[in-house]
Backbone bond lengths (Angstrom), bond angles and torsions (degrees), N, CA, C in turn:
res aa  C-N    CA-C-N  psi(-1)  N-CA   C-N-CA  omega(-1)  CA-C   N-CA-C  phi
1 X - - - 1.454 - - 1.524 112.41 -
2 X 1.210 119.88 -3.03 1.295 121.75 165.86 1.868 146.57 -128.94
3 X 1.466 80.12 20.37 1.272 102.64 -169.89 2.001 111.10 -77.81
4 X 1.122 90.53 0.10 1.803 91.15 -169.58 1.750 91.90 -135.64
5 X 1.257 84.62 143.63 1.976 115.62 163.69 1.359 112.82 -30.57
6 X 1.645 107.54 104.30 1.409 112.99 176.40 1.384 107.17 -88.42
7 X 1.738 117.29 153.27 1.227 120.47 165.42 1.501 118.95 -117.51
8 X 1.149 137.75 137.61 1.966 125.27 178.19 1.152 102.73 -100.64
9 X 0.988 143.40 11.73 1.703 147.94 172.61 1.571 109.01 -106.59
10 X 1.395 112.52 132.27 1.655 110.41 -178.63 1.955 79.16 -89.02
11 X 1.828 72.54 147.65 2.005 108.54 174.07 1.479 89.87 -46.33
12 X 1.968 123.50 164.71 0.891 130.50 129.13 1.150 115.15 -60.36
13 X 1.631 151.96 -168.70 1.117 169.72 133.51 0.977 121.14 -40.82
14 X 1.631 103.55 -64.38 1.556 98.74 -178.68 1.528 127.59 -91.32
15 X 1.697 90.72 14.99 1.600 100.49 171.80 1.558 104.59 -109.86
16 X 1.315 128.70 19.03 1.555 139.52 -175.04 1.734 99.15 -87.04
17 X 1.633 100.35 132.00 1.722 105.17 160.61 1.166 118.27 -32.37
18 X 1.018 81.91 160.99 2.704 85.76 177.08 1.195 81.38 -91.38
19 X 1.537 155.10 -57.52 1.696 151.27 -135.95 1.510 89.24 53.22
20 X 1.212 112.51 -153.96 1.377 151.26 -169.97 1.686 134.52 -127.74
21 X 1.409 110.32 165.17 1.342 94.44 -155.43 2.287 88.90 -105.67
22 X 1.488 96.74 -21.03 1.547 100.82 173.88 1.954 94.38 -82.80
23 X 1.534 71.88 166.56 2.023 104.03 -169.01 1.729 87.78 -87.67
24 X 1.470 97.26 146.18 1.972 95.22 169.30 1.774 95.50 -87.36
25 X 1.378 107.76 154.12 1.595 102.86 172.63 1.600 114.98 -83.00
26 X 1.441 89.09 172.80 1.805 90.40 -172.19 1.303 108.82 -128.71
27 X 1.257 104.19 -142.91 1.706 93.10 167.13 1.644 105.54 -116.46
28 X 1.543 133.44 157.87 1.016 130.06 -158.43 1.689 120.81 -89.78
29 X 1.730 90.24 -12.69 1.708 102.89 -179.24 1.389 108.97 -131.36
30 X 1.515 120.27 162.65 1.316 109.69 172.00 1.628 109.23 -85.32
31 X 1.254 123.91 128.97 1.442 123.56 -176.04 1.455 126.21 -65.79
32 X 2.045 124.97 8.60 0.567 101.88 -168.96 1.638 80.47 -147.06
33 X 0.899 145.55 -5.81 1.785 143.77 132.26 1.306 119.27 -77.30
34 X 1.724 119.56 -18.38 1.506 101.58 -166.92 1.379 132.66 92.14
35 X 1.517 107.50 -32.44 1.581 120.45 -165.20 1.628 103.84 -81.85
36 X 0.996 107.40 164.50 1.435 107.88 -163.98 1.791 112.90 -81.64
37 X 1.529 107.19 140.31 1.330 79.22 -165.66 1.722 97.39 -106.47
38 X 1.832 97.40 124.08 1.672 97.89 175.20 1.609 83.11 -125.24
39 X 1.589 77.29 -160.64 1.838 105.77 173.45 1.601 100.96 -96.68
40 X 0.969 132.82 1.77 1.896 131.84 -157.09 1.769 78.05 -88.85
41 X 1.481 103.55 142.46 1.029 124.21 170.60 1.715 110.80 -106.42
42 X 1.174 118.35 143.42 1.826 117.28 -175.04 1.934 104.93 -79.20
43 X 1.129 123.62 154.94 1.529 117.87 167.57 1.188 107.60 -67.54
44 X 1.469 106.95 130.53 1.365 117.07 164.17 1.656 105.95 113.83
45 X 1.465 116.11 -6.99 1.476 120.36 -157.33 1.489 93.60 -113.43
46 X 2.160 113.90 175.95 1.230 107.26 175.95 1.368 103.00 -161.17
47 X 0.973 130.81 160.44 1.674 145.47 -130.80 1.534 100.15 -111.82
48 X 1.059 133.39 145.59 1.508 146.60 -176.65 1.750 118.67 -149.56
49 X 1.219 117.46 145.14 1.296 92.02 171.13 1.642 101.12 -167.57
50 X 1.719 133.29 132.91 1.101 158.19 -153.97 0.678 102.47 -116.62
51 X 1.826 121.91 143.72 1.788 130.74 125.35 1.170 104.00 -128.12
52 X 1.271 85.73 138.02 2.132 91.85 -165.43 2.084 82.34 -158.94
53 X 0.980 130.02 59.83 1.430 132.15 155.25 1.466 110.04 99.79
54 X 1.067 135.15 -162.45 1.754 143.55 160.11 1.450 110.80 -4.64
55 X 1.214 138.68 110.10 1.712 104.56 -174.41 1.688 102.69 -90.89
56 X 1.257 138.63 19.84 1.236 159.52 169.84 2.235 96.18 -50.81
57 X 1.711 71.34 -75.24 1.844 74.77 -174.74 1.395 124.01 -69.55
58 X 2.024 104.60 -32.82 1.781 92.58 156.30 1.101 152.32 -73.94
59 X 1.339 94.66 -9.66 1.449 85.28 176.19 1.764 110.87 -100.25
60 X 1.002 103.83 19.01 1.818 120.16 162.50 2.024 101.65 -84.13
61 X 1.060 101.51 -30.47 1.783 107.64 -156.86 1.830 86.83 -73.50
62 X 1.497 108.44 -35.18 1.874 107.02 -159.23 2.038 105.71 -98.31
63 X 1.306 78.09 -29.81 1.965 77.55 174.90 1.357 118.85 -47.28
64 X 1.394 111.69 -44.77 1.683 140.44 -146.22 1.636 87.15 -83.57
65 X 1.671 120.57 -40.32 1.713 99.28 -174.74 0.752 115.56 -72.52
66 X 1.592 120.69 157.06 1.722 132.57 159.30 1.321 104.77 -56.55
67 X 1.255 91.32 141.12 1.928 104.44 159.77 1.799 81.71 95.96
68 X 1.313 152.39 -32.83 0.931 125.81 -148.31 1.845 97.37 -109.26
69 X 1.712 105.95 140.51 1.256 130.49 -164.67 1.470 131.09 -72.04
70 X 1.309 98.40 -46.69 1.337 128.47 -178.63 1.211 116.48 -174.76
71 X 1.402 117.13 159.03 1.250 118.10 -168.43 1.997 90.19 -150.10
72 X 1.473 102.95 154.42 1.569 113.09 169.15 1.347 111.18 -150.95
73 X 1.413 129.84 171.91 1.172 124.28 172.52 1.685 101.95 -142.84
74 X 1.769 100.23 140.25 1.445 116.17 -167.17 1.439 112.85 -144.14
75 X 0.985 123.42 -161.07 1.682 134.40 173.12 1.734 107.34 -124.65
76 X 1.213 103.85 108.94 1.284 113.58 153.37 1.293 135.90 -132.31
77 X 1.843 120.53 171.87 1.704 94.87 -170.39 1.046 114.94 99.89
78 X 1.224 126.01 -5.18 1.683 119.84 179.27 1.198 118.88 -121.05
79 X 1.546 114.15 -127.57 1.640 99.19 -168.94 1.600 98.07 -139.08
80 X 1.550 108.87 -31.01 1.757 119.68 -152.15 2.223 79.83 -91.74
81 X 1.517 93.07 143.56 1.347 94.52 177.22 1.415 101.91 -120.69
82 X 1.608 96.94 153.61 1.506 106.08 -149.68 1.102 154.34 67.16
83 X 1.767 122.87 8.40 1.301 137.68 -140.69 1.640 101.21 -102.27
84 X 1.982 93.54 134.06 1.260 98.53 166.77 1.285 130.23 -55.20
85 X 1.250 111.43 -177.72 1.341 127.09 160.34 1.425 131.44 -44.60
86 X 1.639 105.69 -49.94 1.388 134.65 -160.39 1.736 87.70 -82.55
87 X 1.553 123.84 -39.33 1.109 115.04 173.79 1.302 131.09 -58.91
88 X 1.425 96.85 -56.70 1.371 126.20 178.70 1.736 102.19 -27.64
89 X 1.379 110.57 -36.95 1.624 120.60 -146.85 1.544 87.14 -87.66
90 X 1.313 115.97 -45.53 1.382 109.71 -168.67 1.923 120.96 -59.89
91 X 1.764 104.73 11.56 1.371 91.33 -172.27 1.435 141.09 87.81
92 X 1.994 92.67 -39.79 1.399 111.30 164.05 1.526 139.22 -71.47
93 X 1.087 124.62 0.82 1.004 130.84 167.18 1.583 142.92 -84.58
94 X 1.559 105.53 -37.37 1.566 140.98 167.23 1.403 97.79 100.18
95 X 1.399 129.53 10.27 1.368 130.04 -163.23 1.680 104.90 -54.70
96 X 1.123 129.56 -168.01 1.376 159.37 125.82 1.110 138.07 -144.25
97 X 1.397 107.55 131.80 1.695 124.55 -172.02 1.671 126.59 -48.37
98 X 1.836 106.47 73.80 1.800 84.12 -164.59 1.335 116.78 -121.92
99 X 0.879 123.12 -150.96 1.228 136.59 -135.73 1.777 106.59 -142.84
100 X 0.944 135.39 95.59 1.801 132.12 -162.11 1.669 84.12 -106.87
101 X 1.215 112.91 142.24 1.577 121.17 167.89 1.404 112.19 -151.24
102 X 1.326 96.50 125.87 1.923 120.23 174.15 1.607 113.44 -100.95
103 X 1.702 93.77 92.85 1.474 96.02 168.53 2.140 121.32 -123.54
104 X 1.111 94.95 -173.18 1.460 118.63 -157.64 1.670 91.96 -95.68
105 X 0.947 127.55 100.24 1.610 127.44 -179.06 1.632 101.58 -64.64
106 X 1.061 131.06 -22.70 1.819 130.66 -150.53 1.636 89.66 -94.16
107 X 1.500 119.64 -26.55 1.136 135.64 -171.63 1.970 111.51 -77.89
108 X 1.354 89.59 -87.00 1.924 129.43 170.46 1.117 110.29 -85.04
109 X 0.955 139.95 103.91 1.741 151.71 164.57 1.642 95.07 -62.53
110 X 1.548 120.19 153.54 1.177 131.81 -173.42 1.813 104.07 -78.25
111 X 1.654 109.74 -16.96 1.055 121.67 -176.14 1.569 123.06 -79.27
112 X 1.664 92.05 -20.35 1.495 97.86 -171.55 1.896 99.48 -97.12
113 X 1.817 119.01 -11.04 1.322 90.26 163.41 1.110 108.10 -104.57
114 X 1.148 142.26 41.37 1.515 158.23 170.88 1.967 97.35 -82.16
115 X 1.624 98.07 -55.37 0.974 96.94 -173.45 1.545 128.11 -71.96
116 X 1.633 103.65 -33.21 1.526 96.04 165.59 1.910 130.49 -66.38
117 X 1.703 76.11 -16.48 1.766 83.09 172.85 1.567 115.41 -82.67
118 X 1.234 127.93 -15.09 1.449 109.59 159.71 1.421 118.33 -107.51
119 X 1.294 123.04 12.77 1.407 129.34 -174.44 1.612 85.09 -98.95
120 X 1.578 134.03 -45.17 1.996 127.00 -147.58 1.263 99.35 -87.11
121 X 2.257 118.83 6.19 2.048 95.62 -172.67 1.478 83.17 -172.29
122 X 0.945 97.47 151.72 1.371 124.97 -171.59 2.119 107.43 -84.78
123 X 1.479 111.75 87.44 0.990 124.11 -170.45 1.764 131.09 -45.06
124 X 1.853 87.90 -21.85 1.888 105.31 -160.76 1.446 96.14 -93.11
125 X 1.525 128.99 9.22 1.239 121.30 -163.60 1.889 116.70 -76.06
126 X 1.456 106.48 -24.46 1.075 113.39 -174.87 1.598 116.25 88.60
127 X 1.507 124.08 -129.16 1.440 129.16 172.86 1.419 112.35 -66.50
128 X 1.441 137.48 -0.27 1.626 138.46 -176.87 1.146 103.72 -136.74
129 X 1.410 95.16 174.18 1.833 116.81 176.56 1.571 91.06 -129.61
130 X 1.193 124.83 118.72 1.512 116.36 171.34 1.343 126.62 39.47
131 X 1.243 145.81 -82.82 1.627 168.10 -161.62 0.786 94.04 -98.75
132 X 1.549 122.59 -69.14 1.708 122.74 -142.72 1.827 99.48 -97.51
133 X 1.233 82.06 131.89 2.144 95.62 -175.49 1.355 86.89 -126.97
134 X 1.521 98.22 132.32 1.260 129.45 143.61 1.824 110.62 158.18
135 X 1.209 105.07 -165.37 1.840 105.47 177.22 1.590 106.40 -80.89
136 X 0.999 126.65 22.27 1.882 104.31 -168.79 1.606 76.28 -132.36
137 X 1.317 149.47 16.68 1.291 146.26 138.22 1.674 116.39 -104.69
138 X 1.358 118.27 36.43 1.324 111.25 165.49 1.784 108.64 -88.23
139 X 1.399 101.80 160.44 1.431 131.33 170.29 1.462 84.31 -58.82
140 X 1.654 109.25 153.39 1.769 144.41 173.91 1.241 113.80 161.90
141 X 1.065 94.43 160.13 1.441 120.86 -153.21 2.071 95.77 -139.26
142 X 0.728 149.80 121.00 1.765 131.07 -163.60 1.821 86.76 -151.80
143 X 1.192 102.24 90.73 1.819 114.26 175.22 1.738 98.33 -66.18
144 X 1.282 108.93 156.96 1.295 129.38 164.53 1.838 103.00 -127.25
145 X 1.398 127.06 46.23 1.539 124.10 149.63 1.649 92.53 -171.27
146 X 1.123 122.71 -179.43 1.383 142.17 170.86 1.499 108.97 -83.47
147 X 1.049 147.92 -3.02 1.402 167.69 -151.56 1.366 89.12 -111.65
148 X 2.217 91.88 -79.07 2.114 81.85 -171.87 1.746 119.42 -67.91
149 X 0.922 109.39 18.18 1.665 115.34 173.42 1.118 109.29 -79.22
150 X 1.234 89.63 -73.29 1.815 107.01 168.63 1.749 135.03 -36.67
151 X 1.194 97.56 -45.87 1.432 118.62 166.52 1.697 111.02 -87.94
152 X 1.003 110.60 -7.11 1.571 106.83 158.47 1.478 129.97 -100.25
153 X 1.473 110.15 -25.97 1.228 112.91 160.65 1.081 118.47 -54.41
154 X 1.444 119.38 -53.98 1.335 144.75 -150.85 1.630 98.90 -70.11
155 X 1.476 131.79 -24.77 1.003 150.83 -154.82 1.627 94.42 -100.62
156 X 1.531 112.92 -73.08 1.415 109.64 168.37 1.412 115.39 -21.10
157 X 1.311 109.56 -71.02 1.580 112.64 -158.70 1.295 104.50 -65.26
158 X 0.880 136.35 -17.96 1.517 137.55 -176.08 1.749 104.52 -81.09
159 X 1.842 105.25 -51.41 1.547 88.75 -175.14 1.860 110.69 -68.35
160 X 1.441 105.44 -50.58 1.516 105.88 171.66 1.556 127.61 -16.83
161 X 1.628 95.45 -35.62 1.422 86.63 -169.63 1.884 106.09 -87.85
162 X 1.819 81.15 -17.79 2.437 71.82 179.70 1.116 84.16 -90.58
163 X 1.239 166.05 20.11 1.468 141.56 127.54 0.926 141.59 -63.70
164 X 1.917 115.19 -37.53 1.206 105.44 132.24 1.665 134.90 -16.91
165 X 1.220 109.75 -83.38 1.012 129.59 -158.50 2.040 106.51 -67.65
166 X 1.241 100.89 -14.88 1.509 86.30 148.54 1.742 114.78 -112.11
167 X 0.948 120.66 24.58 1.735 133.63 158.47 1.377 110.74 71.31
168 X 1.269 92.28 40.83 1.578 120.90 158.67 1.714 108.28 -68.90
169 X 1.299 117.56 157.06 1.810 110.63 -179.27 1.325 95.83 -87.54
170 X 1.658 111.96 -153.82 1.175 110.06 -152.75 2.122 87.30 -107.84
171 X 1.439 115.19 156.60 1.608 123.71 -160.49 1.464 83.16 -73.61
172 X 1.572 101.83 152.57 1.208 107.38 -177.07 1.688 115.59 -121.35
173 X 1.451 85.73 10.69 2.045 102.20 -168.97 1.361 108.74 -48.03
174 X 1.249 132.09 161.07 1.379 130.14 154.73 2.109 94.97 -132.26
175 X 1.653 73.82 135.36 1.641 101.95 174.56 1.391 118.23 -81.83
176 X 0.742 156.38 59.32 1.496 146.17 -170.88 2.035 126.45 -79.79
177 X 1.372 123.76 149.66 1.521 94.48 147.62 1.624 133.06 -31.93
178 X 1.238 117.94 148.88 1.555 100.02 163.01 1.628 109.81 -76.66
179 X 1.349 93.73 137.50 1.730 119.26 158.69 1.064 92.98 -32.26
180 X 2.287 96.58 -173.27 1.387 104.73 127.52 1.677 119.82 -87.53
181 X 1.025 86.93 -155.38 1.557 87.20 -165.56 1.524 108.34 -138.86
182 X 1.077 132.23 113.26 2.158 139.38 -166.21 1.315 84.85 -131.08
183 X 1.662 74.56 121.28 1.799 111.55 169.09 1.575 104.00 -46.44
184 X 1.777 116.74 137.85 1.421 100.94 149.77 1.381 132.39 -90.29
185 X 1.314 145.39 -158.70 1.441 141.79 -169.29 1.696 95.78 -66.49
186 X 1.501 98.29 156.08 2.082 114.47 163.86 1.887 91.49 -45.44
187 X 0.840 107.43 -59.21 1.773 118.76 -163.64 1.532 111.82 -48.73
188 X 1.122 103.13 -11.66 1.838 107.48 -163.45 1.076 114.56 -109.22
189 X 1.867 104.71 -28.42 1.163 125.72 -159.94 2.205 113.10 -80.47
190 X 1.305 116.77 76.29 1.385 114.59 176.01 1.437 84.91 111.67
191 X 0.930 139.83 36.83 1.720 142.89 177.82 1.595 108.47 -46.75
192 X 0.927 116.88 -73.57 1.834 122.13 -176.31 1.276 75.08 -66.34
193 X 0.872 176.40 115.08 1.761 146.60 43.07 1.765 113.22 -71.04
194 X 1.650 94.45 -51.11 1.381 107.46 179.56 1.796 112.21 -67.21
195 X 1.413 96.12 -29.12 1.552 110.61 -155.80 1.928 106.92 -120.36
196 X 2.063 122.07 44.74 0.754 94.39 -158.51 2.068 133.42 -72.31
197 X 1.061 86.66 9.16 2.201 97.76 177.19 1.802 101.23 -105.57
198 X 1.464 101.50 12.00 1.888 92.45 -175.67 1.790 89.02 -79.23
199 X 1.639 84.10 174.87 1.881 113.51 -172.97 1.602 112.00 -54.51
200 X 1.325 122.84 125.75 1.607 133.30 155.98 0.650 128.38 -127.40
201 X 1.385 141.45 82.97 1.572 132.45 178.19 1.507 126.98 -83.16
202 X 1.316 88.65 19.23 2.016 91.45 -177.82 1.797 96.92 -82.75
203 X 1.713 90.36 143.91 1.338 95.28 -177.26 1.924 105.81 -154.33
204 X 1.182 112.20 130.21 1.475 111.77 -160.74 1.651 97.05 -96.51
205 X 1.843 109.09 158.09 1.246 108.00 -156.04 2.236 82.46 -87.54
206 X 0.751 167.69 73.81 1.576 154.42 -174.30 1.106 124.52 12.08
207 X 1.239 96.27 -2.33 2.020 85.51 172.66 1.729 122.70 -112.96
208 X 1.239 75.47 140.49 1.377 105.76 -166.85 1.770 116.89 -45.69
209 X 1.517 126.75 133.75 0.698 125.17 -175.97 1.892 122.33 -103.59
210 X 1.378 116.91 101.40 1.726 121.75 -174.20 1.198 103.01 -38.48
211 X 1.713 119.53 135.27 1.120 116.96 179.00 1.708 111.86 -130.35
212 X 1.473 126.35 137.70 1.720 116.46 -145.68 1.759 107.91 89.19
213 X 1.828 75.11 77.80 1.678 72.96 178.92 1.812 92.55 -93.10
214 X 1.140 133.19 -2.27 1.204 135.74 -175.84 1.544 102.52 82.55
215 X 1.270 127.07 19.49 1.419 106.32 148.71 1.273 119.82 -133.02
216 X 1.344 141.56 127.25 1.193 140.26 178.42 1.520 140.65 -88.26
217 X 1.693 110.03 136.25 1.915 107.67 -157.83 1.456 75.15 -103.12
């Protein structure tokens, strides 16, 4: 994750890669349930999706809960469609490194991966996560309803303020609709599973994240 030219400035637009109009391939299963890895969601289940640094180590942080289905990691958030990896790195794209997760609400409340998402990275960092600098390691949060918006804001403002108060700066997340969402490489996909001594530099600041924001996804 750090072998190529970081940038902390998102691309202009019209200085963004063209990508492509084909999908890059991935791998066809998840390597560490087996289950197949698409975009099809199961009945009864609901869609999530992170950037909070490396997506190597997050998407290790969302596999591991109960209730949660599947997990993948892709580029979203940017501008260039379809873009590799190798792109991704160059800055040029506007991508970010995330994290898509299919879980079981009756199980995992949307609240409880809220919480591993501001407890697994240090939110005030801006364009990096520790090590890795540039825009495809920013903090996000990318809702798929008006509910998880809501309940993510609502979540922000709450941790911001105990970060404050341990003299943390001010969160630097951005909430957005969800993107779409492009698969990343077979290679990327469940990495610390395949790779368990490979690179992580995600690292959470210790404070604790309130959980019951009083509204429910």
């Amino acid at each position: 994750m750090f072998f190529f030219t970081k940038k902390a400035e998102m691309v202009a637009p019209e200085n963004a890669l063209p990508g492509r109009g084909a999908v890059i391939p991935t791998a066809e299963t998840h390597f560490v349930s087996g289950r197949p890895l698409t975009l099809d969601v199961p009945e009864g289940h609901e869609v999530a999706m992170f950037g909070m640094g490396c997506f190597w180590g997050v998407e290790r942080m969302f596999w591991k809960l109960d209730g949660v289905w599947l997990t993948m990691v892709g580029y979203a958030a940017g501008m260039t469609p379809n873009p590799t990896y190798e792109e991704v790195c160059t800055g040029k794209t506007g991508h970010n490194e995330v994290v898509r997760v299919v879980y079981d609400p009756s199980v995992v409340s949307y609240e409880d991966l809220l919480k591993v998402f501001w407890e697994g990275h240090d939110p005030t960092q801006g364009m990096r996560q520790g090590n890795d600098v540039g825009t495809q390691y920013r903090s996000g949060i990318y809702a798929y309803s008006d509910t998880q918006k809501t309940v993510a804001e609502t979540s922000r403002a709450m941790f911001a303020e105990r970060l404050g108060g341990a003299g943390f700066g001010d969160v630097t997340t951005e909430i957005l609709p969800a993107p779409e969402f492009y698969f990343a490489e077979d290679y990327h996909q469940q990495y610390l599973a395949k790779n368990p001594n490979g690179y992580c530099g995600l690292g959470g600041t210790g404070v604790t994240c309130p959980i019951g924001t009083g509204v429910s996804a």
